[in-house]
N, CA, C and O atoms as CSV, one atom per row, in Angstrom:
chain,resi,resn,atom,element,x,y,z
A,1,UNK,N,N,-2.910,4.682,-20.201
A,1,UNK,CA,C,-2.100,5.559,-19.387
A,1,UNK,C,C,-0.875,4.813,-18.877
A,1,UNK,O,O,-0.943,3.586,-18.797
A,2,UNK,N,N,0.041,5.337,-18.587
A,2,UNK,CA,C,1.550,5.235,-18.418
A,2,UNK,C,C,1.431,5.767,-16.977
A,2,UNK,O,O,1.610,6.979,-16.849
A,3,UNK,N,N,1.142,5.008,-15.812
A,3,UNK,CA,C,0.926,5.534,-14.680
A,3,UNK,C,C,2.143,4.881,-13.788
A,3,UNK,O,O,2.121,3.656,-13.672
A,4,UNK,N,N,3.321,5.694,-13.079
A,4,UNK,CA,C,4.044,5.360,-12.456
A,4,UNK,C,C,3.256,4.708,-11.276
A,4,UNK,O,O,2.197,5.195,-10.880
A,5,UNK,N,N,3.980,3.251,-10.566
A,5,UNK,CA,C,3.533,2.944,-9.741
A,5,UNK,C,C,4.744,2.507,-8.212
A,5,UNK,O,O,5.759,1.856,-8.458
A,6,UNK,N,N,4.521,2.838,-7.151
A,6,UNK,CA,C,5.430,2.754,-5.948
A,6,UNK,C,C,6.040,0.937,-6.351
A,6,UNK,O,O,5.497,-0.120,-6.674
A,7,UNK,N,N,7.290,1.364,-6.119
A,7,UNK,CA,C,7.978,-0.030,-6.415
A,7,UNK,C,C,8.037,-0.676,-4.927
A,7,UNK,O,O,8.889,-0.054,-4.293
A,8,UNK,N,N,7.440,-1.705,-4.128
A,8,UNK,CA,C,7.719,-2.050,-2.926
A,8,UNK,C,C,8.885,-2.345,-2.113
A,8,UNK,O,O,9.007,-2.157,-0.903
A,9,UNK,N,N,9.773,-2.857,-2.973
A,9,UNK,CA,C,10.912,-2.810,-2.881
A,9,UNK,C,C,11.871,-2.040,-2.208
A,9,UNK,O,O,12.629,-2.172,-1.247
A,10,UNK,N,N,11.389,-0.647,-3.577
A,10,UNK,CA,C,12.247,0.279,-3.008
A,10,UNK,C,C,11.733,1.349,-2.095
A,10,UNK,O,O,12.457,2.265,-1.706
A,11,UNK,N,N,10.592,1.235,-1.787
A,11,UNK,CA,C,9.894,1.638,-0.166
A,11,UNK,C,C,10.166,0.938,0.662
A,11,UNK,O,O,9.908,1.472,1.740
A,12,UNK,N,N,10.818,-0.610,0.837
A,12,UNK,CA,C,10.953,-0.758,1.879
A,12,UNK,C,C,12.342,-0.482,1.863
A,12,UNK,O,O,12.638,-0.568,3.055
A,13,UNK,N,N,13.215,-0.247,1.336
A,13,UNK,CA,C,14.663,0.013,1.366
A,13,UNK,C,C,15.089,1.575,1.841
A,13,UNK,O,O,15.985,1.866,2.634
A,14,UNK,N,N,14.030,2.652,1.002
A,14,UNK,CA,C,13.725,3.747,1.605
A,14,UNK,C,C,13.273,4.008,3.359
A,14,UNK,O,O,13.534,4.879,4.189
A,15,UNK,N,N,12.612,2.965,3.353
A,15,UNK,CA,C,12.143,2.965,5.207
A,15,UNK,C,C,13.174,2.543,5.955
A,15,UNK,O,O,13.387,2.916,7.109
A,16,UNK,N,N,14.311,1.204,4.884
A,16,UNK,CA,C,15.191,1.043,6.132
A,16,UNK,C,C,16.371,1.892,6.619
A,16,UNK,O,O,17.034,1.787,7.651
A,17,UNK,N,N,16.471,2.883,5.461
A,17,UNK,CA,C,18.120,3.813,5.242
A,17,UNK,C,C,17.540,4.958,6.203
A,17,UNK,O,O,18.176,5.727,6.924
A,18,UNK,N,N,15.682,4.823,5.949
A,18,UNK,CA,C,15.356,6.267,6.985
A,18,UNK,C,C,15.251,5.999,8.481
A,18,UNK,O,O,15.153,6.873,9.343
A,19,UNK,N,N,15.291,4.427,8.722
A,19,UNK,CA,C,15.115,4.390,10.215
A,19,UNK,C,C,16.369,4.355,10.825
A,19,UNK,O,O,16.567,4.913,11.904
A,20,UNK,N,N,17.788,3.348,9.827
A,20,UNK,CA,C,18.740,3.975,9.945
A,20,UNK,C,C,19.546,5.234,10.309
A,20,UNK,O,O,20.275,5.538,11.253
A,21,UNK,N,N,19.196,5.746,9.368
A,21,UNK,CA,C,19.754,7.285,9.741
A,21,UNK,C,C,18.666,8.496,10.512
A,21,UNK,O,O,18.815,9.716,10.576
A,22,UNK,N,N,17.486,7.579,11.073
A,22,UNK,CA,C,17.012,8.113,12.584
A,22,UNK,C,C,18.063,8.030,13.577
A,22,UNK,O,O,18.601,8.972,14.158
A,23,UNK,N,N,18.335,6.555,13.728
A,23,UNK,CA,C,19.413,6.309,14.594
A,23,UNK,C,C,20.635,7.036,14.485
A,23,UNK,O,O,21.008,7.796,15.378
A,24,UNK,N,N,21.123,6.886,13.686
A,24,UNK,CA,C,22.029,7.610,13.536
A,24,UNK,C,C,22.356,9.120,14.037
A,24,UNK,O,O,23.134,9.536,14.895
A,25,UNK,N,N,21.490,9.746,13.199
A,25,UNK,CA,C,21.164,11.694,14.195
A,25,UNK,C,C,20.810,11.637,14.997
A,25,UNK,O,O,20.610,12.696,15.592
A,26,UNK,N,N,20.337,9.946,15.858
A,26,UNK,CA,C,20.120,10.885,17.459
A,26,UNK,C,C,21.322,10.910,18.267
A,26,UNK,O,O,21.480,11.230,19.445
A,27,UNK,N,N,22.166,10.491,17.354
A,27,UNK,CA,C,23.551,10.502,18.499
A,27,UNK,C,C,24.420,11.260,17.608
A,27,UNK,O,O,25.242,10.652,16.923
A,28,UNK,N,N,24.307,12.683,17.543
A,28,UNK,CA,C,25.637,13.376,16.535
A,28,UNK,C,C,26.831,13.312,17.115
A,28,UNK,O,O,26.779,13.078,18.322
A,29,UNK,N,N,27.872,13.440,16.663
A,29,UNK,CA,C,29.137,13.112,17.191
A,29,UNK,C,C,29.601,14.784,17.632
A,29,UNK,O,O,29.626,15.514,16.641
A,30,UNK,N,N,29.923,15.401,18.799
A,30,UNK,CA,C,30.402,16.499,19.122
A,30,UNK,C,C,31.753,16.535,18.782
A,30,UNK,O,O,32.559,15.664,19.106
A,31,UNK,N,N,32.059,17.727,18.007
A,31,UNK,CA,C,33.493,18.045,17.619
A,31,UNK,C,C,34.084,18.956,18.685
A,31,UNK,O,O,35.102,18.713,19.334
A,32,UNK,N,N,33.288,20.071,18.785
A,32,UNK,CA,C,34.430,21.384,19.641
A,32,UNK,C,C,32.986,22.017,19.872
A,32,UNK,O,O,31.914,21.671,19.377
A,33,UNK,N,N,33.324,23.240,20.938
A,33,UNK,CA,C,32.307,24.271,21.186
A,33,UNK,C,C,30.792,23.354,21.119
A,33,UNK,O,O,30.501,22.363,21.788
A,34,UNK,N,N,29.852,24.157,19.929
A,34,UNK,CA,C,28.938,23.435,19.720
A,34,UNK,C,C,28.376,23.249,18.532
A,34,UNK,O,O,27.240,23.502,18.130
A,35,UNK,N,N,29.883,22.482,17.692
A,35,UNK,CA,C,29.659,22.102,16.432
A,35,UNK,C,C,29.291,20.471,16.647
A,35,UNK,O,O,29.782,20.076,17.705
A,36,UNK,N,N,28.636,19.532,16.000
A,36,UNK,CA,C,28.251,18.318,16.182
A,36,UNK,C,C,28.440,18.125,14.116
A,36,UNK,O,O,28.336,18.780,13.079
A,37,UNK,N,N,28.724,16.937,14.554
A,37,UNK,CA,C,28.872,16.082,13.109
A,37,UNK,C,C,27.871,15.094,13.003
A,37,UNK,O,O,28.000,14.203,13.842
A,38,UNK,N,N,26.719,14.943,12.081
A,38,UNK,CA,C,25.915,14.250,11.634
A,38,UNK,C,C,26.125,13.411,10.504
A,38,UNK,O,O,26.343,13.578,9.304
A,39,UNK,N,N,25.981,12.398,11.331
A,39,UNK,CA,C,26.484,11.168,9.842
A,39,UNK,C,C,24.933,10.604,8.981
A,39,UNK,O,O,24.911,10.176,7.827
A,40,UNK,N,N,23.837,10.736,9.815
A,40,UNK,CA,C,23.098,10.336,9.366
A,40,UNK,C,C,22.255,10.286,7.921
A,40,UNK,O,O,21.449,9.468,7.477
A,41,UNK,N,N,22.764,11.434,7.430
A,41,UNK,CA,C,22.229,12.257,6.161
A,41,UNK,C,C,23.056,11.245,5.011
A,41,UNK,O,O,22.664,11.080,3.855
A,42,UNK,N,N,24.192,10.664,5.565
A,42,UNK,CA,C,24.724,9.451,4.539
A,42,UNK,C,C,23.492,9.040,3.965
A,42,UNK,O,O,23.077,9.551,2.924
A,43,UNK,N,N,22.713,7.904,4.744
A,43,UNK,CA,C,21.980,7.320,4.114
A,43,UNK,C,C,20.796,7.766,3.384
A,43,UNK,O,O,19.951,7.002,2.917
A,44,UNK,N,N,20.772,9.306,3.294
A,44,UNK,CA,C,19.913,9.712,2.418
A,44,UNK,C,C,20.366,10.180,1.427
A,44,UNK,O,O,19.651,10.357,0.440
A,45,UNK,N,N,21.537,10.465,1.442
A,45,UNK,CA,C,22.424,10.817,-0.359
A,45,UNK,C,C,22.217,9.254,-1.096
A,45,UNK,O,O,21.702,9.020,-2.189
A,46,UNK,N,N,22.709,8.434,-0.263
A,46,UNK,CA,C,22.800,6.774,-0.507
A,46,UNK,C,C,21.332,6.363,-1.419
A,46,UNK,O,O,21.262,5.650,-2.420
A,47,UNK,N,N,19.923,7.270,-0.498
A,47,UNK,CA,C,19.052,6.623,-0.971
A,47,UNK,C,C,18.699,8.005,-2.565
A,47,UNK,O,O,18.545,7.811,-3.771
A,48,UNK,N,N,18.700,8.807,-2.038
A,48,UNK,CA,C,18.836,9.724,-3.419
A,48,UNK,C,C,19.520,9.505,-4.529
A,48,UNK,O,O,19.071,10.058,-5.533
A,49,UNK,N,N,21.027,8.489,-4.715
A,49,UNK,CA,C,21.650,8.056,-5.605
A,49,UNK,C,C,21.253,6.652,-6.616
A,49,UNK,O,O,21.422,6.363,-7.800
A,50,UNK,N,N,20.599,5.949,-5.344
A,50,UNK,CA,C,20.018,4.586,-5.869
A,50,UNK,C,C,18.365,4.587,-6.115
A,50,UNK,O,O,17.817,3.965,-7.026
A,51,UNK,N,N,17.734,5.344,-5.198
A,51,UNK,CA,C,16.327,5.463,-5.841
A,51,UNK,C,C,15.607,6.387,-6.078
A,51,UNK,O,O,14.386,6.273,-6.185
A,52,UNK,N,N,16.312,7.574,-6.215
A,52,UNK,CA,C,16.101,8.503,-6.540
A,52,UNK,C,C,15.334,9.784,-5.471
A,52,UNK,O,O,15.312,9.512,-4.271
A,53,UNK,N,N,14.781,11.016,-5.875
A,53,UNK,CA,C,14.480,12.102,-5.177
A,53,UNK,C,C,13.743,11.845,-4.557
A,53,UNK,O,O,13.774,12.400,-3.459
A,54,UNK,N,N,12.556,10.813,-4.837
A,54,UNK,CA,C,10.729,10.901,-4.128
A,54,UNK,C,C,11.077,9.641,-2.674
A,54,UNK,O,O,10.409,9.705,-1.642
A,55,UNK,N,N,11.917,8.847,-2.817
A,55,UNK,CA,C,12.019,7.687,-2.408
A,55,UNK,C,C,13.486,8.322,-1.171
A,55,UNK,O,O,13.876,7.942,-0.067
A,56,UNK,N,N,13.847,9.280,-1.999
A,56,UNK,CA,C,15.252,9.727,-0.774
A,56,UNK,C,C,14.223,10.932,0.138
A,56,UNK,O,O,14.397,11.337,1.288
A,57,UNK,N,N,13.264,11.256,-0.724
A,57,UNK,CA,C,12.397,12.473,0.324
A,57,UNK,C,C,12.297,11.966,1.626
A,57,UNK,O,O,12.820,12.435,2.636
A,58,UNK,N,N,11.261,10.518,1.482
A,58,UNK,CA,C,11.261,9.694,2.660
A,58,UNK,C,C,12.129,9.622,3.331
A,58,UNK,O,O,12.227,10.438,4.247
A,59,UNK,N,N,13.062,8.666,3.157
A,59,UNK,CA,C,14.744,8.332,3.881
A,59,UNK,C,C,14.888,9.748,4.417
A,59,UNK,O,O,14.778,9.628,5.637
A,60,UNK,N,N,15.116,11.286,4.058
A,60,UNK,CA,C,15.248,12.513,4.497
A,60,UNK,C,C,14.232,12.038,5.725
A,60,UNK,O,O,14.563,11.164,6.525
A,61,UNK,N,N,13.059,12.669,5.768
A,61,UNK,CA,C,11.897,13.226,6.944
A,61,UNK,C,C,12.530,12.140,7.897
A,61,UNK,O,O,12.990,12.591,8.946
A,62,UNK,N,N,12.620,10.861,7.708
A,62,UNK,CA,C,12.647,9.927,8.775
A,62,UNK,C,C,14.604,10.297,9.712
A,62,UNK,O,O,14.915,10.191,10.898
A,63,UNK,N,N,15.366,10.670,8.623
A,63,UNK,CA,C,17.044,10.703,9.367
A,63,UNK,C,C,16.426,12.360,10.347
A,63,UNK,O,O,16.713,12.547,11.529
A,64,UNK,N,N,15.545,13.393,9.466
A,64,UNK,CA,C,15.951,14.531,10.149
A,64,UNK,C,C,14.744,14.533,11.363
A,64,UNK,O,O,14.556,15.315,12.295
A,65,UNK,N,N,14.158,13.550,11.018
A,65,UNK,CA,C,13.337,13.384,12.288
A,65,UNK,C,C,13.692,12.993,13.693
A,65,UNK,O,O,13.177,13.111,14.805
A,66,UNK,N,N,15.097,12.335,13.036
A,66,UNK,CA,C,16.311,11.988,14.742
A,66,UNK,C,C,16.687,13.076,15.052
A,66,UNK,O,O,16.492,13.301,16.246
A,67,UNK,N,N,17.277,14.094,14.361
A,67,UNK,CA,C,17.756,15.233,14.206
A,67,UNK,C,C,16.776,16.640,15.339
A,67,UNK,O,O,17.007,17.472,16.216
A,68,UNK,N,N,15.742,16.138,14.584
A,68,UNK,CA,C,14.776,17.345,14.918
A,68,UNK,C,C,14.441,16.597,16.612
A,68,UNK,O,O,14.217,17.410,17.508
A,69,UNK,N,N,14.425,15.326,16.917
A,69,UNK,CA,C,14.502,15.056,18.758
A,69,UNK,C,C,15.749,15.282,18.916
A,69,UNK,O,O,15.657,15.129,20.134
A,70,UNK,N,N,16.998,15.545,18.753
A,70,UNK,CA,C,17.851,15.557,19.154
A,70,UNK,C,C,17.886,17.035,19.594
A,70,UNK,O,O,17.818,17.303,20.794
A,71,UNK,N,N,18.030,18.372,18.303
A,71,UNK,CA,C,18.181,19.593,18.539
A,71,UNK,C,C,16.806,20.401,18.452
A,71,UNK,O,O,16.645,21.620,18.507
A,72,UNK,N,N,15.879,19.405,18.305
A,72,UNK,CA,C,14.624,20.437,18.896
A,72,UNK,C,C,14.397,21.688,17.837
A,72,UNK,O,O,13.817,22.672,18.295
A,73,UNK,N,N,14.722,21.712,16.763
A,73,UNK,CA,C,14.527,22.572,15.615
A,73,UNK,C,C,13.944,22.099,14.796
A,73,UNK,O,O,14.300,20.920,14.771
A,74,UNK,N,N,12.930,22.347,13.752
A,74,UNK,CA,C,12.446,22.559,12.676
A,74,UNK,C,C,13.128,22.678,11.462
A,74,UNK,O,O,12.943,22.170,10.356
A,75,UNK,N,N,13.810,23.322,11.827
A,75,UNK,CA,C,14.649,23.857,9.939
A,75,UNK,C,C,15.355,22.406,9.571
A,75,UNK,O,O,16.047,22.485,8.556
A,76,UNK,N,N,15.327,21.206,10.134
A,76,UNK,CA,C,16.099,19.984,9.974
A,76,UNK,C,C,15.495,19.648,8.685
A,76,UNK,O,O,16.256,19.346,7.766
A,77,UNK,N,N,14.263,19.657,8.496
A,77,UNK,CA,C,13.122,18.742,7.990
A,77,UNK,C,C,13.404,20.094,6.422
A,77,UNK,O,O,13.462,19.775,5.235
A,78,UNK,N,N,13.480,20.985,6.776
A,78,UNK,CA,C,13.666,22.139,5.539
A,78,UNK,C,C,14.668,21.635,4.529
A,78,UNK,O,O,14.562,21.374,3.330
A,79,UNK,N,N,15.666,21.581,5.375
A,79,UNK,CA,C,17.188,21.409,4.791
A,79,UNK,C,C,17.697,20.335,3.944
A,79,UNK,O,O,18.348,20.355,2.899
A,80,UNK,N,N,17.011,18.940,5.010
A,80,UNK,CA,C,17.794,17.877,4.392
A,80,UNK,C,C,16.795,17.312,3.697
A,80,UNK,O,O,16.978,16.319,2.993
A,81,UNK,N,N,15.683,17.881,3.833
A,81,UNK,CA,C,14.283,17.288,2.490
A,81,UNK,C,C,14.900,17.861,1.087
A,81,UNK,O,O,15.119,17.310,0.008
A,82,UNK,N,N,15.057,18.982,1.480
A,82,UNK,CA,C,15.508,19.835,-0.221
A,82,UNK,C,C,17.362,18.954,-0.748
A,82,UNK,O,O,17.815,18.712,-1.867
A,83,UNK,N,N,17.724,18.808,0.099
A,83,UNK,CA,C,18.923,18.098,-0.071
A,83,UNK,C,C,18.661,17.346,-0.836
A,83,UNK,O,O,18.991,17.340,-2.022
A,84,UNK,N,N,17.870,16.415,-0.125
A,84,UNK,CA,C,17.898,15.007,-0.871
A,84,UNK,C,C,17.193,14.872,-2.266
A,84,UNK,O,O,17.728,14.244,-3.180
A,85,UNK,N,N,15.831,15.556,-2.412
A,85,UNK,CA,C,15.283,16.073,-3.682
A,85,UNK,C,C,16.624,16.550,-4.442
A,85,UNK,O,O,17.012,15.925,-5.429
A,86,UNK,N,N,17.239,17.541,-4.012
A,86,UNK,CA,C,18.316,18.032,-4.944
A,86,UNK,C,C,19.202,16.989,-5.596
A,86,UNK,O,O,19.526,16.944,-6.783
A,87,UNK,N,N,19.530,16.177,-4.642
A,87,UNK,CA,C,21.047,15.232,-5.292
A,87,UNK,C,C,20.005,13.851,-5.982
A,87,UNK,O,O,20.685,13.106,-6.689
A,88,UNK,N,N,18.907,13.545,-5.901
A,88,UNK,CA,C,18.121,13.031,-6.466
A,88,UNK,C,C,18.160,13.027,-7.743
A,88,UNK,O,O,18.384,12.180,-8.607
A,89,UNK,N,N,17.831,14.429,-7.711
A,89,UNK,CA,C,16.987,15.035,-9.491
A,89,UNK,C,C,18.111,15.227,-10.152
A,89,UNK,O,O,18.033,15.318,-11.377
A,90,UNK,N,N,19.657,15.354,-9.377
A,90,UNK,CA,C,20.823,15.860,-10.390
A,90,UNK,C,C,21.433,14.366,-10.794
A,90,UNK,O,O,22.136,14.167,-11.785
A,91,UNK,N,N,21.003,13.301,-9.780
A,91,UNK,CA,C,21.618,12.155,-10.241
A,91,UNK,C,C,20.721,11.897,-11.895
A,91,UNK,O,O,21.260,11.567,-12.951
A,92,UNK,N,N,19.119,12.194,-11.643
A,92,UNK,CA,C,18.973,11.720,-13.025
A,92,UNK,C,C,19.055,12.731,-14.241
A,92,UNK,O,O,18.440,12.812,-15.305
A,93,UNK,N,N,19.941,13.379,-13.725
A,93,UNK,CA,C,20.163,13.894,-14.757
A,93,UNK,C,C,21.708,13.667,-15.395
A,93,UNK,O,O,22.262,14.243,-16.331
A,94,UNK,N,N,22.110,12.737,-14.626
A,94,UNK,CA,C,23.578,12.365,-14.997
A,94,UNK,C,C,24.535,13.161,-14.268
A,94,UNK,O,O,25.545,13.251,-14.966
A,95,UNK,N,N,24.640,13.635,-13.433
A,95,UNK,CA,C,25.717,14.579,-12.970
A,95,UNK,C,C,25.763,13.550,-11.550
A,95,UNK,O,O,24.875,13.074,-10.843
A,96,UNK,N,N,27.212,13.479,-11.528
A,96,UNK,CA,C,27.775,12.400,-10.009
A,96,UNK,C,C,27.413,13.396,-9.137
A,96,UNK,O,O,27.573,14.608,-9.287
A,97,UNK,N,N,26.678,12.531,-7.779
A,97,UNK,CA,C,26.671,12.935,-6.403
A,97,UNK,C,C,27.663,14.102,-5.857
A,97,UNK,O,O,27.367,15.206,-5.401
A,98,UNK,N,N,29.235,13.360,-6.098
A,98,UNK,CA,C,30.178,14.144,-5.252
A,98,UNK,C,C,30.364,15.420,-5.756
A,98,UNK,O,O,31.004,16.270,-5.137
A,99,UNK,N,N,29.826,15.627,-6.892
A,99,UNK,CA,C,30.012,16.838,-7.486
A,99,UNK,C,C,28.716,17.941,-6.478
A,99,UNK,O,O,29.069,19.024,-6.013
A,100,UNK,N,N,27.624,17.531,-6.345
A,100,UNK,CA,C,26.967,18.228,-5.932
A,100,UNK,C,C,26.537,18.356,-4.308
A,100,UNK,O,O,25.963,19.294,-3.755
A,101,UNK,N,N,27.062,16.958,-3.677
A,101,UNK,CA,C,27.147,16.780,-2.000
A,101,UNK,C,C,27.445,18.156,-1.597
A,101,UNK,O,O,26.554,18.903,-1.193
A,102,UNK,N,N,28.627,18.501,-1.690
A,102,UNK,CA,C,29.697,19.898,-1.284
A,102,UNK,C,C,28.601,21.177,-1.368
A,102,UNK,O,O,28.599,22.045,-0.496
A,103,UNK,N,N,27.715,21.199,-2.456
A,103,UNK,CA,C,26.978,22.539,-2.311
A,103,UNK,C,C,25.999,21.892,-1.420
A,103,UNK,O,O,26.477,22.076,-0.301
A,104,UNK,N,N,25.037,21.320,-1.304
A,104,UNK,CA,C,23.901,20.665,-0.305
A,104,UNK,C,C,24.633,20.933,1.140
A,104,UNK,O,O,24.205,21.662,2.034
A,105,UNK,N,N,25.681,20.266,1.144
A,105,UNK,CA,C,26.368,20.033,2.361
A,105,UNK,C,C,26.738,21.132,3.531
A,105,UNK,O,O,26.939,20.946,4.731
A,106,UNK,N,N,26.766,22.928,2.377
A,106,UNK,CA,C,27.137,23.857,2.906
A,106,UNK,C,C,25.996,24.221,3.500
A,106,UNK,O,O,25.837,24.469,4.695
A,107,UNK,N,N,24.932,24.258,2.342
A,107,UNK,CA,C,23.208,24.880,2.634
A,107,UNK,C,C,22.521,24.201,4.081
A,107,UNK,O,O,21.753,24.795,4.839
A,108,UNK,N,N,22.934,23.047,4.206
A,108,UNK,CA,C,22.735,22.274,5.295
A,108,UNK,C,C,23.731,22.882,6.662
A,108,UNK,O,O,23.254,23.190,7.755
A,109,UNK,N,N,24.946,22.949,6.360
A,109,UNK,CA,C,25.334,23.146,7.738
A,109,UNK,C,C,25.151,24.881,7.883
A,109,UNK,O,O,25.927,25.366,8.707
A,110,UNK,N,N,24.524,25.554,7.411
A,110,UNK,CA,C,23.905,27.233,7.515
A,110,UNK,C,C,23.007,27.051,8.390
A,110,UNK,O,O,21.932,27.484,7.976
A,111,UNK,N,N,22.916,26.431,9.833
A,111,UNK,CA,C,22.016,26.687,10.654
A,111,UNK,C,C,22.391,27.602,11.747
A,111,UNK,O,O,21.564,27.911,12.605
C-alpha cells in the first residue's frame, strides 16, 4: 500500500502560520462604520499555496478561531475552512492563487 503519511514538518509549519494568524484576527484593523480588515487569512492562502488544502485546513480553524473570539460568530470557521481547501486544491491543480484569492475573498467577506 501507498499510504500517505503526515509530513512533521509541514504540521509544524501549518501550526505556526495558524497560531500566527490567530494573532493576527484578534486585532482586525477597523476601516469605517463597521467594516474591519482581516489580515490574518494571509497566512492561510500562504499555507494552502505551499502545503496544500489538508495542511491549510488547519492553519484556517486556528486564524478563524481569532476571528470567531474576536466577532463571536460561527460562520468564520465555515468560510475560511472552505477558502483554504479551495485555493489548496486549485493550486494542485496548477492554476495561480491570485487568480482564485478574488473569488474566495468575496465569498468570505458575504457576512
Amino acid at each position: 500500500m501507498n499510504k500517505k503519511s503526515i509530513n512533521p514538518q509541514h504540521l509544524i509549519l501549518a501550526l505556526v502560520l495558524g497560531v500566527i494568524g490567530f494573532i493576527v484576527n484578534c486585532y482586525p484593523i477597523p476601516i469605517f462604520a463597521n467594516v474591519q480588515l482581516v489580515m490574518g487569512n494571509t497566512f492561510t492562502v500562504v499555507s494552502a499555496v505551499i502545503l496544500g488544502p489538508w495542511y491549510a485546513l488547519l492553519t484556517a480553524v486556528f486564524s478563524a478561531t481569532g476571528l470567531m473570539v474576536t466577532w463571536g460568530s460561527p460562520h468564520v470557521y465555515l468560510l475560511f475552512c472552505i477558502e483554504a481547501v479551495f485555493i489548496g486544491f486549485i493550486r494542485r491543480k496548477g492554476v495561480y492563487p491570485y487568480t482564485a484569492v478574488p473569488f474566495t475573498g468575496y465569498l468570505s467577506e458575504c457576512h
